[in-house]
C-alpha positions as CSV (number, residue, x, y, z in Angstrom):
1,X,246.1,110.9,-64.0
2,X,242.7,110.3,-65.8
3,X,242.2,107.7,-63.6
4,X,242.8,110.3,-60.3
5,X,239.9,112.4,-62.2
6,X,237.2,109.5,-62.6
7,X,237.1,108.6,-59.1
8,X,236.7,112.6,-58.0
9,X,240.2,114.0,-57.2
10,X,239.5,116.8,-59.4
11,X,241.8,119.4,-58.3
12,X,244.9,117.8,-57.7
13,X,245.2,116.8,-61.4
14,X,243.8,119.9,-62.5
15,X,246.8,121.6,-60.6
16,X,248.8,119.1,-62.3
17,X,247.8,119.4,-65.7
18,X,248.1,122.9,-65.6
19,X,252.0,123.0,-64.9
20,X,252.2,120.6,-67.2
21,X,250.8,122.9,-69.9
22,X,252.6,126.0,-68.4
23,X,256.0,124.5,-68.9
24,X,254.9,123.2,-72.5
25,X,254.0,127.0,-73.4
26,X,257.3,128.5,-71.8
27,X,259.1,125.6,-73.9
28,X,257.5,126.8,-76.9
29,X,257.9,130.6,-76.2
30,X,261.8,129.9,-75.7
31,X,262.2,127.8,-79.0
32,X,260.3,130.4,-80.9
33,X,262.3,133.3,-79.5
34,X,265.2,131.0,-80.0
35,X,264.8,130.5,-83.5
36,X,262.8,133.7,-85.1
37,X,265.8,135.7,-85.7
38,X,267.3,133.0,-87.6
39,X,264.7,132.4,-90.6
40,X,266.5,131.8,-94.0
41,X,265.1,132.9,-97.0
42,X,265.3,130.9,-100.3
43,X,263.5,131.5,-103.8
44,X,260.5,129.3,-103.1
45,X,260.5,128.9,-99.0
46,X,262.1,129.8,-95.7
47,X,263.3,127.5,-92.8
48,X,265.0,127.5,-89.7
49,X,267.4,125.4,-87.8
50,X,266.4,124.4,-84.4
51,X,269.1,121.9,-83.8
52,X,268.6,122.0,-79.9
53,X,264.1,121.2,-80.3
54,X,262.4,118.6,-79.3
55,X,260.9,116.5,-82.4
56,X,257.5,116.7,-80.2
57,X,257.4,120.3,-81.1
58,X,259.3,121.2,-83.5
59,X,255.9,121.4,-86.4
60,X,254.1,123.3,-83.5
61,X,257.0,126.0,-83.8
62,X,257.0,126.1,-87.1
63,X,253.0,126.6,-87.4
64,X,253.4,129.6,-85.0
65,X,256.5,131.4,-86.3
66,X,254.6,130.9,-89.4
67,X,251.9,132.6,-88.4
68,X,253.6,135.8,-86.5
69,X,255.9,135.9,-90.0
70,X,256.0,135.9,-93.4
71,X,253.0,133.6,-94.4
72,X,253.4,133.8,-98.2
73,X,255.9,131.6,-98.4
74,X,256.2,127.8,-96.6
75,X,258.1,127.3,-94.0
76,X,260.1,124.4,-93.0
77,X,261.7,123.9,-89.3
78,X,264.4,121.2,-88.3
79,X,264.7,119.9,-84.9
80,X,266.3,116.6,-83.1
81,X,265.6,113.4,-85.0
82,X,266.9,109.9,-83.8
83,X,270.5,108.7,-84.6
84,X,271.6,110.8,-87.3
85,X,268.3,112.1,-88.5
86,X,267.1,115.2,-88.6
87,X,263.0,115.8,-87.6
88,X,261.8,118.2,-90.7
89,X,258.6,120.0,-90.5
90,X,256.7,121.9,-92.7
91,X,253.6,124.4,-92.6
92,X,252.2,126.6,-95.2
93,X,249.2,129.2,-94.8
94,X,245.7,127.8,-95.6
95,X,245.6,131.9,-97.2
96,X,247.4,131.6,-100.2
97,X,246.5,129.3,-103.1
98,X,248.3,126.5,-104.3
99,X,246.3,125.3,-106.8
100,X,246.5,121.7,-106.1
101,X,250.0,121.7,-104.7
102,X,250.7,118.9,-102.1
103,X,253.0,119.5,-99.5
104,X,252.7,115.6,-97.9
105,X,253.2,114.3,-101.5
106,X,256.6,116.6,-102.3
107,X,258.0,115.8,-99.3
108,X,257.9,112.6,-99.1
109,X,259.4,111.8,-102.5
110,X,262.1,115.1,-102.3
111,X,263.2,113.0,-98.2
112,X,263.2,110.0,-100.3
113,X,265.9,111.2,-102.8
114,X,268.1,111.2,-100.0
115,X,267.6,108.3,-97.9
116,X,264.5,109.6,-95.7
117,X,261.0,109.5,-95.1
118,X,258.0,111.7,-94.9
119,X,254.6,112.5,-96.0
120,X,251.6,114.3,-94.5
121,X,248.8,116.7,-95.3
122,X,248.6,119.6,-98.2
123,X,249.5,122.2,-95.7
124,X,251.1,120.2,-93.0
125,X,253.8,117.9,-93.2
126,X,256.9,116.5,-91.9
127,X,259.9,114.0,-92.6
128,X,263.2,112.9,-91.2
129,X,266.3,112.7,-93.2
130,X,270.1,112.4,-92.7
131,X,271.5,114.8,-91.0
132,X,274.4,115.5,-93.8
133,X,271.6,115.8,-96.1
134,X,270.0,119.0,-95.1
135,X,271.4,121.4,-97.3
136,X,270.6,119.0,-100.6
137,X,267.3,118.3,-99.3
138,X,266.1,121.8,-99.1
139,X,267.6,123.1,-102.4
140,X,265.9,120.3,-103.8
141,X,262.8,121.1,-102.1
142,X,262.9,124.9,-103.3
143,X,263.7,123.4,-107.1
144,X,260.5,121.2,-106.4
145,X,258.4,124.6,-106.0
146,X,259.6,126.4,-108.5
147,X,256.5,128.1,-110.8
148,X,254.0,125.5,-108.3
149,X,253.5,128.8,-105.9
150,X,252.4,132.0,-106.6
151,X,255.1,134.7,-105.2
């Protein structure tokens, strides 16, 4: 397509790159919709099961649910992985201190208790891990927070 633009035929990959970005923003909206009613609440953070979501957007879900919901706590979104992994996102609100807390650092050493891998930013961050692991993983994750957040 880029090369379609460089030598001048402009509108017929403008016309295609919109679609392409329509049908990426009615994805979204129907995986958000999808999944908003279904938040779970734990001590320390909330997350949501989006068995059926692509891995390509499962952490730009979570960042928007995030921010239509409750931001004080992070939130944590799973979607497809490969095999028998599980894709595991998380996002946290840039408004509420931490105080050094590192979202990348925890989980990557929580996915690695249990056979997976991750890492990332402070506020953004993502893994995968088995898919019989999920329920350990995230009460290990909450356990991980405990006293680190300000409720």
């Amino acid at each position: 397509m880029a090369h379609r633009i460089l030598k001048g035929d402009r509108n017929e990959a403008l016309d295609c790159l919109e679609q392409i970005s329509k049908e990426h923003r009615m994805r979204l909206a129907k995986n958000i919709a999808k999944v908003e009613e279904s938040i779970i609440e734990l001590e320390n953070l909330q997350y949501f099961d989006g068995k059926d979501m692509a891995p390509n957007i499962v952490g730009t879900v979570t960042g928007m649910i995030l921010g239509n919901g409750n931001w004080k706590k992070p939130i944590i979104g799973f979607g497809e992985g490969d095999d028998d992994m599980l894709k595991v996102s998380l996002r946290c609100s840039k408004l509420l201190s931490y105080d050094g807390v590192h979202f990348g650092k925890i989980i990557r050493e929580v996915s690695e208790e249990f056979g997976g891998s991750g890492g990332g930013h402070s506020m953004a961050c993502g893994a995968y891990i088995p898919v019989d692991k999920k329920d350990e993983f995230l009460q290990s994750f909450d356990n991980r927070l405990e006293g680190l957040i300000e409720k």
